[in-house]
N, C-alpha and C positions, 0 to 999 in steps of 0.2 A: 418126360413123365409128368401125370397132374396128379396133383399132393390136394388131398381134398378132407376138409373138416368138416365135423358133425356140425349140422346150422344151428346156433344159439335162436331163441324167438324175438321179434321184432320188439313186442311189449313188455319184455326182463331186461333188466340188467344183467350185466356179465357177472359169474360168480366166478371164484379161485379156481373151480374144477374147468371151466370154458378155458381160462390163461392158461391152466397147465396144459392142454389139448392144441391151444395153439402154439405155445413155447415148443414141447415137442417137436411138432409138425414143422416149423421153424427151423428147429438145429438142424432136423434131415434136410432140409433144402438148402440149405447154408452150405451143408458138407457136400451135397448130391449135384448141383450147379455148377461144382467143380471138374466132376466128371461126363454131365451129361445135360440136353438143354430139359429144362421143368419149369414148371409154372404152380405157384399156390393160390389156392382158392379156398373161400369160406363164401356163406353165405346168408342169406337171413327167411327163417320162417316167419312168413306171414298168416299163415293158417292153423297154426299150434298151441296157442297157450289162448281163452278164450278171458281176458280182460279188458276192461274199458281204463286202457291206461294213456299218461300222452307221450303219443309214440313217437313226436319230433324231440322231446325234450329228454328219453330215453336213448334215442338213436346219436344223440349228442354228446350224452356224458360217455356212448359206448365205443364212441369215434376215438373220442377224449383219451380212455382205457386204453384203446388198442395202441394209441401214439403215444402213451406216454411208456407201455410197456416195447415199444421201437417195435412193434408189426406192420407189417407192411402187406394187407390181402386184397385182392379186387372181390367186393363183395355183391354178387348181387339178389335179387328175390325172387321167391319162387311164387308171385303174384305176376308175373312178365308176361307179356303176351307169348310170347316163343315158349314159356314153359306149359301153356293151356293148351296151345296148339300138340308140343309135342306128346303131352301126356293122353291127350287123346286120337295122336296117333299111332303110340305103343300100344294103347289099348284096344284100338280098330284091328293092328297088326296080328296081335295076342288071339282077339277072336278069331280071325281068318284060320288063324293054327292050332285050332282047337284047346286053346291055354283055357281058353274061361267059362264057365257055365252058371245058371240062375239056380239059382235056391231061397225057397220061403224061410226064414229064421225068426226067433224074437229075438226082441233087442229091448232093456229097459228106458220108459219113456216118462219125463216128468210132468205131471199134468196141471201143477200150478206155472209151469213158464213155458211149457206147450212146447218142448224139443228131446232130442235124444240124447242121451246121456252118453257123452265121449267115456272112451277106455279108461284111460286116468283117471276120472272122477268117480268111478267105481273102485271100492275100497274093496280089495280083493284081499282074501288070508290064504296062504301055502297051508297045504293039506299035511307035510311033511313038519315045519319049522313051528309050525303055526305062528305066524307074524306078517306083517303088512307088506302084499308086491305090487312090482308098480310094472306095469308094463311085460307083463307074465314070467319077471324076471325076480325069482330068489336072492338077496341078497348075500342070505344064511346059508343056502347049500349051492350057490353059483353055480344054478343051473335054470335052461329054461323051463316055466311050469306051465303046464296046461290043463292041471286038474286041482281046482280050486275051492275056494267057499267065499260067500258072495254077502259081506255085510246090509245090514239092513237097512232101508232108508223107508221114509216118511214119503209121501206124493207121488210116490214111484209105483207103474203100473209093467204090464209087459204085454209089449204090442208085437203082432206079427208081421214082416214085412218082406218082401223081397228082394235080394243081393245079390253082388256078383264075386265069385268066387276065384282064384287062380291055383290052378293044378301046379304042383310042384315038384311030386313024388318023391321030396324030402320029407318036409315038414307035412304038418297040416294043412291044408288046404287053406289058402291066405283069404279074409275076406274082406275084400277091400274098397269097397263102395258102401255110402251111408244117406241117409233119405233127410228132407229136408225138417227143421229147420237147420242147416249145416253151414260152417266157415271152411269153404273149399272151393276146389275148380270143378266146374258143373259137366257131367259127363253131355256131351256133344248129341247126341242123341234123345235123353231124358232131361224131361222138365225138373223133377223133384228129386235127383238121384247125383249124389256127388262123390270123387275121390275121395279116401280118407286120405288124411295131413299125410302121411307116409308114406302113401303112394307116389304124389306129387313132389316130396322131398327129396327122396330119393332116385326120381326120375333128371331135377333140377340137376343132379351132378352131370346129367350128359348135354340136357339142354342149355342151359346157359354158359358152357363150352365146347359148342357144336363147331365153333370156327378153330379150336385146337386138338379136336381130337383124329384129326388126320393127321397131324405136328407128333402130337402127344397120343400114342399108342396105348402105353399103357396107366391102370390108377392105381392109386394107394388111397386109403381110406383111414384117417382117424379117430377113431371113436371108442369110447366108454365100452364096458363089459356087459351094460343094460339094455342096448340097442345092438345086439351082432344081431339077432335073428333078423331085423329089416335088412338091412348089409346081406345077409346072406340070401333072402330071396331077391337083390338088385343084384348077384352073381348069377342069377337064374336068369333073368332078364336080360341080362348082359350077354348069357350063352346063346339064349334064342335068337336076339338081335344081331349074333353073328360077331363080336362084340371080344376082344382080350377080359378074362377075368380081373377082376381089382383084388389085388392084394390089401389085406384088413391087419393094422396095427392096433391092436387092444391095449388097452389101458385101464387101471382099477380104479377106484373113488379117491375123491382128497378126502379126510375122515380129520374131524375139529371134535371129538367127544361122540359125533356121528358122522351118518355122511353130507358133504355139502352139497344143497341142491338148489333148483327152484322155491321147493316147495315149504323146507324147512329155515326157520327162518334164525339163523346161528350167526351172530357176532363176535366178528374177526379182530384183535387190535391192528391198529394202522401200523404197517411195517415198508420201508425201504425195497422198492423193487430189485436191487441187486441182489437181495439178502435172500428173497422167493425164488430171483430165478436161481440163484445158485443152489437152491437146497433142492430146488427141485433135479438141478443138474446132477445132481451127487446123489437122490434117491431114484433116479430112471431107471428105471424097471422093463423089461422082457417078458414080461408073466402078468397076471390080473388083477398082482394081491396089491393091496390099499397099500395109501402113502397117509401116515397117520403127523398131520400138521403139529407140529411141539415145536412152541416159538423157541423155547433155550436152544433146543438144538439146531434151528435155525441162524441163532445168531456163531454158535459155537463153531458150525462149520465154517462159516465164513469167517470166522479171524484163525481156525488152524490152520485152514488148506490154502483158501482163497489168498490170504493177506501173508501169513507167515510161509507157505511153502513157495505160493506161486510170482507174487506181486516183489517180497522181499528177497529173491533171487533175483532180480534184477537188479535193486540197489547195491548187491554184493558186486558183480560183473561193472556195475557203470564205469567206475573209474577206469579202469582194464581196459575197455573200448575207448573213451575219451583218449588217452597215451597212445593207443596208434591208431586216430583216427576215424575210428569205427571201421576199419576194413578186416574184413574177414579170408584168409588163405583156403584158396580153390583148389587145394591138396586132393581133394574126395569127390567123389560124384555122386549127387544126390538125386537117389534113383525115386521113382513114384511109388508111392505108398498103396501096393496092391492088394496087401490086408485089410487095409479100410474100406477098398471097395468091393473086396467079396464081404463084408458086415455089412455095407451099407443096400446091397443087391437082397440080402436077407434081412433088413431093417432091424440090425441087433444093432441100434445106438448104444446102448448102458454096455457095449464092451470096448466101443471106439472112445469114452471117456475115460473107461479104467484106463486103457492102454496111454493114455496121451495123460493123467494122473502120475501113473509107475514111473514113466520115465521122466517125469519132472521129479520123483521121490530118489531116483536113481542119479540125474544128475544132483542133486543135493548132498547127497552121500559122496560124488567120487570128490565133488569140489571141495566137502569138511574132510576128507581123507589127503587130497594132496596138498592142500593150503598152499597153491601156486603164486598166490602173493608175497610169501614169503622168499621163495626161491631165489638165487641171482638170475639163473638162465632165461630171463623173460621172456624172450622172443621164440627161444624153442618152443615152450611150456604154451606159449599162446597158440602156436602152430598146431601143438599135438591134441588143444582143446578147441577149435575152431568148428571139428562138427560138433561136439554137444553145446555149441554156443547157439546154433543156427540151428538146430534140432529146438533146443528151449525155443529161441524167436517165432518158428513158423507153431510152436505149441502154445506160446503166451498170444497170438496174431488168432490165433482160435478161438481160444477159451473169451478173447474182448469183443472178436464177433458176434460171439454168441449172448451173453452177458448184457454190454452196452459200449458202443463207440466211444461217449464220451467221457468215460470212467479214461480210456484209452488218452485223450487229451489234456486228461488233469493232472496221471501221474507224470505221464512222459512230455509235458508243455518244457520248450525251449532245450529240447535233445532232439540230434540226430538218431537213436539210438536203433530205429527203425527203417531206416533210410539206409542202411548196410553197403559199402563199396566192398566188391570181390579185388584181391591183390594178382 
């Protein structure tokens, strides 16, 4: 399977909503590898955000980010020669099959810097909410909009021009070519006439894994609740091309007072990367709705759950293990865990954390109810708890993959505790 993320742009920096998108996409692979071979990928728009930033000294500190937060993506761009080629070989393909046709449109045009005004940069108001979308997406009624009102700007004129269109008989008719002056891949044919960024992006998920997708049959998609609608016409594309559909994991905003983005520019305090990913671990969500950032309860969770449930169960057991050796009785046969991969085939993560949570809260309880330390019978008492000893283990061996390795080295430095001999 290819596990595939929304592309952050080459000239931004990573914000909290980009980490939690890859965290996510992360724990599925983590868990999914287990069962089946996959491959992750991210990648970088280079035709998206239209700043005169410096993109080496960007692309550094985001390298920086992604290693410090332990990601590990082969990342590459959707400026590649392979992805210019392919995109206008889908697009040659598309004509042949009667997908696309020409139509004259206006389009508004700035006459003091002489180019056309990208989508984004059009401050658009919902007809419904009345308030600002961005990308014909509703924040307020989370839904997409196509009938709008069109703030007003200064030097802005409306010029007519001709486009290429793609039938889809879902949606509206997608239009997805834009006239020069433009930052895109130039359609192979026309001088003055280029891909819009989304077409090209979304094409990037086949071409710059054109040598795994005979390996890797099928995709998964991670992305925000503001971009399904491009995702959902690269389903279209994907059918025509003969192509398995990609399955799309939605996710809602990270929300700081608003929401975090690009374009707003909201100040975060500096916090402990374990502390983010685990809150984010314990708010993963199935559904669209917002994960609203509250540092208290970020640090909160992480000292009831993290440290008092999960971490300080093991100090309870240590001595226990040290007295005989660390060997565990093969009384039981520990069969594969087929629940989690019928969860993980329907990418319901936030119910494979509840489950592997409960039963750390369950062993807690039966261990403060028998208080087998006390007991004389040791060796029975240790027998009869041998699988919830190795049930906790392959649970805490989880939760530190996921988390950070070397949280893993600090607690447990100069213990076998991990190294388990079967008796």
């Amino acid at each position: 399977m290819l596990i595939t993320i929304a592309l952050p742009y080459i000239n931004n920096i990573l914000h909290v909503g980009h980490i939690y998108e890859m965290y996510i996409s992360n724990i599925y692979y983590i868990l999914l590898k287990k069962y089946f071979k996959c491959k992750i990928f991210t990648g970088l728009d280079c035709h998206g955000l239209i700043k005169k930033n410096n993109i080496l000294k960007i692309e550094f500190l985001n390298k920086k980010k992604i290693k410090y937060f332990n990601f590990f993506f082969s990342q590459k761009k959707t400026n590649t020669f392979i992805n210019k080629r392919i995109t206008n070989w889908i697009f040659i393909y598309l004509c042949d099959n009667n997908k696309i046709y020409n139509k004259s449109i206006f389009r508004f045009f700035n006459k003091k810097k002489n180019f056309f005004i990208p989508d984004k940069y059009i401050k658009k108001i919902c007809k419904i909410c009345k308030i600002e979308i961005e990308f014909f997406f509703c924040i307020k009624c989370n839904k997409n909009i196509f009938y709008f009102k069109i703030k007003k700007f200064k030097n802005i004129i409306i010029k007519r021009i001709n486009s290429y269109f793609f039938k889809n008989y879902i949606f509206n008719d997608w239009d997805f070519t834009r006239n020069q002056i433009y930052c895109g891949i130039r359609v192979i044919s026309k001088n003055k006439t280029y891909f819009y960024v989304w077409y090209d992006a979304i094409i990037s998920y086949i071409s710059n894994n054109i040598l795994f997708l005979n390996k890797f049959k099928k995709i998964t998609n991670f992305i925000g609740k503001d971009i399904i609608y491009f995702h959902k016409i690269f389903n279209i594309i994907l059918k025509i091309l003969n192509f398995n559909k990609s399955k799309i994991f939605l996710h809602g905003f990270i929300n700081y007072n608003k929401k975090i983005s690009k374009s707003s520019k909201i100040k975060i305090p500096i916090l402990n990367k374990n502390l983010i990913k685990f809150f984010f671990l314990i708010n993963l969500k199935n559904d669209i709705k917002d994960i609203n950032l509250d540092i208290n309860n970020i640090k909160l969770f992480y000292k009831k759950i993290f440290l008092n449930k999960i971490i300080n169960f093991y100090f309870r057991i240590k001595k226990f293990f040290l007295f005989f050796d660390n060997k565990i009785s093969d009384f039981f046969f520990f069969k594969e865990n087929k629940f989690n991969l019928f969860l993980l085939k329907k990418i319901n993560l936030n119910n494979i954390i509840k489950n592997n949570l409960n039963i750390i809260y369950k062993i807690n309880k039966i261990i403060d109810l028998n208080k087998f330390w006390k007991n004389k019978n040791f060796f029975l008492i240790y027998n009869y708890n041998s699988k919830i000893f190795f049930i906790y283990i392959k649970i805490i061996n989880f939760f530190l993959k996921i988390l950070n390795k070397k949280i893993k080295k600090k607690i447990f430095k100069n213990n076998t505790f991990f190294k388990i001999k079967k008796i």
